[in-house]
N, C-alpha and C positions, 0 to 999 in steps of 0.2 A: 504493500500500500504506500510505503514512503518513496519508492522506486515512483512507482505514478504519481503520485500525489504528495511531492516533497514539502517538509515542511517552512512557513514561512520564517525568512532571517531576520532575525530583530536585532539591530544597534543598539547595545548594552550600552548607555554613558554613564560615565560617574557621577554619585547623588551630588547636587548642588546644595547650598547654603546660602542666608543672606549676607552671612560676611565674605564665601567665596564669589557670588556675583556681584559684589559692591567694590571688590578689593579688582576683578576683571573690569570694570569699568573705568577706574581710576590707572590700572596699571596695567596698560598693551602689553604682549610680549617682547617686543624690541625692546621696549623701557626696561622690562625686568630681566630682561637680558644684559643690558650693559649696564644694572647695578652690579648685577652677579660675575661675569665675566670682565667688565672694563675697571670698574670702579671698586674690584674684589669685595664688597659688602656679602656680610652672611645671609641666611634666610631670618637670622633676630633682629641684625642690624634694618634687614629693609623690613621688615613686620612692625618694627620700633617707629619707621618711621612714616607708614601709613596706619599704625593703630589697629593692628591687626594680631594674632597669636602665629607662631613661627607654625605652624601645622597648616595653616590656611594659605601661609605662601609656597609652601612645599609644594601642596597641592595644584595650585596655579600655578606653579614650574612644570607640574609632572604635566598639566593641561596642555602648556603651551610648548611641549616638547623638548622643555628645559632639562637636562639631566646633573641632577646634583649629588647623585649615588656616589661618581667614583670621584671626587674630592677635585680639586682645583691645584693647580702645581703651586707652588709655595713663591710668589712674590718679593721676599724679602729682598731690598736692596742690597749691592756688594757694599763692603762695608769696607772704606776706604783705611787703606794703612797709617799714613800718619793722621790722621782723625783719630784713631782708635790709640794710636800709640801716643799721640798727646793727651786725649782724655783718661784713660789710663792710668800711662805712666805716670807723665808731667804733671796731670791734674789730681792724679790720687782717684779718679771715681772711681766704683764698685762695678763688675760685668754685669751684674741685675740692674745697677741703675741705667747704664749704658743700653742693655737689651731692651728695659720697658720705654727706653727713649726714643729707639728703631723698632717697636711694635713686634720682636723677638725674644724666645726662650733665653735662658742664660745658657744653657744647652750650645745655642747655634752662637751665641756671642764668643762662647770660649772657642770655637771651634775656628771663630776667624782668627781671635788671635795666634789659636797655632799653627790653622795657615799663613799667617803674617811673620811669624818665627818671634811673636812677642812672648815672653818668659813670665807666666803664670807668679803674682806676688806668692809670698810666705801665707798660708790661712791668717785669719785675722789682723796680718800688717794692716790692708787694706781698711776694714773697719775702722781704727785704731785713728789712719792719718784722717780718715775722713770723717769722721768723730771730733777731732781738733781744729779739723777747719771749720767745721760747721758751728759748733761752740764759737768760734772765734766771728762768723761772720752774724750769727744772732748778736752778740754783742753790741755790736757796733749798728745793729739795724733798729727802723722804728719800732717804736714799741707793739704796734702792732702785728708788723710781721716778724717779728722773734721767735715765736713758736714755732714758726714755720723756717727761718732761715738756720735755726737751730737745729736742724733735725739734716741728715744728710740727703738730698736731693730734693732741698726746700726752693732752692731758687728757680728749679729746672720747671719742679709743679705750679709755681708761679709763673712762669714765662708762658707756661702753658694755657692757664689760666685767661693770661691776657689775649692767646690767641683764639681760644676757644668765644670769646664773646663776640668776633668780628663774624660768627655764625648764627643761622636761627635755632640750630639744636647742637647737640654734642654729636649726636651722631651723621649729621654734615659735616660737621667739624673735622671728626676722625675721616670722613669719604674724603673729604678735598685735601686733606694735610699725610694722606696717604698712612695714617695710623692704626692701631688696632681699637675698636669702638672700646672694649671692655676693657684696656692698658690705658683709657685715656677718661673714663667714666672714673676711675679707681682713681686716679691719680689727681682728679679735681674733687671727691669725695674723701678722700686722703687730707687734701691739703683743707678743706670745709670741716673737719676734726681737728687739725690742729689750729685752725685758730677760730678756734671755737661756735661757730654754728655755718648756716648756708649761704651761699654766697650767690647764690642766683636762684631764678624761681623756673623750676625745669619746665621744658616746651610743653604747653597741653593742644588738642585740638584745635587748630589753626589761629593760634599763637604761640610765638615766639619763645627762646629762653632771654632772661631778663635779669638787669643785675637788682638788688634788695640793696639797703640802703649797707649793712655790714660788708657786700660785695662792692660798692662804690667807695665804701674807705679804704679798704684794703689797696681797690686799684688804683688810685691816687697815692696812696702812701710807698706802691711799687714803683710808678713811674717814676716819685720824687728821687726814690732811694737809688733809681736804676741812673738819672741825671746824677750822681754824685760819684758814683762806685765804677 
């Protein structure tokens, strides 16, 4: 009977949702192509920043014949020798500071130095000098930002700071400055603990991130400090 009378073929699609045909209207496949491919954002990074859950963009990857299974080759820029050997050596900083700076493990940070043939300090030397400097450069800074200059890679997360506000979210921020979203949310939540509360009012639905008034002294008291130093 199915020989004569074959049965009819039915197009199985995948169940839809209102968050997955809302999140399809606002974002073509070519868009969510070159967040994913050009501008390396994850599937949280871009879900972060159309308001959506990282399952719902998966899904409209797998739709739009995006494959995010076998992973994306690793981006990370070469990481220039004497850079590394002057921050480092010269400057004393830490490979964790240096990696979460390039949006890298400390893993792959060591790894360039020994392709560089730079010589691994003693364990804890490197703490120790970078401990003394830091100590030394709170010192001497506003009062404000002491707690922050105080601590080892207090100035790096303030520079950061300042850059991230020329954005309307952090996670633009991280896409255009070619960083790691979640190395650079930490590292401005990091720095909003040590000197003591938040410093901007994070992006809500279609507005902005914004700075709070404890975020306006800080940046002002950076600026002044960065004209002196």
């Amino acid at each position: 009977m199915l020989t004569q009378h074959p049965a009819i073929s039915r197009q199985l699609s995948a169940p839809t949702t209102p968050a997955l045909t809302g999140l399809a209207a606002r974002l073509p496949p070519e868009t969510l192509s070159a967040h994913y491919h050009q501008q390396r954002m994850t599937l949280r990074d871009i879900a972060s920043r159309y308001h959506v859950d990282r399952k719902t963009v998966a899904r409209l990857a797998h739709q739009s014949g995006i494959n995010t299974r076998q992973g994306r080759p690793r981006s990370h820029e070469e990481i220039d020798r004497n850079w590394l050997y002057t921050e480092y050596i010269v400057h004393r900083r830490t490979l964790p500071e240096l990696a979460a700076e390039k949006g890298m493990s400390t893993m792959n940070m060591s790894l360039w130095a020994q392709r560089h043939g730079i010589q691994r300090r003693p364990r804890g030397e490197a703490s120790k000098a970078a401990n003394l400097e830091a100590a030394k450069q709170g010192r001497q800074a506003p009062t404000i930002l002491r707690p922050a200059l105080s601590q080892i890679g207090g100035a790096a997360r303030l520079k950061r700071f300042e850059m991230v506000l020329r954005y309307p979210t952090i996670t633009a921020a991280a896409a255009d400055l070619g960083l790691c979203q979640a190395v650079l949310t930490s590292q401005i939540t990091r720095l909003e603990g040590e000197l003591g509360g938040a410093l901007v009012e994070r992006a809500q639905r279609g507005c902005p991130m914004t700075l709070n008034q404890r975020g306006a002294r800080v940046l002002r008291a950076w600026k002044a400090w960065k004209r002196t130093t």
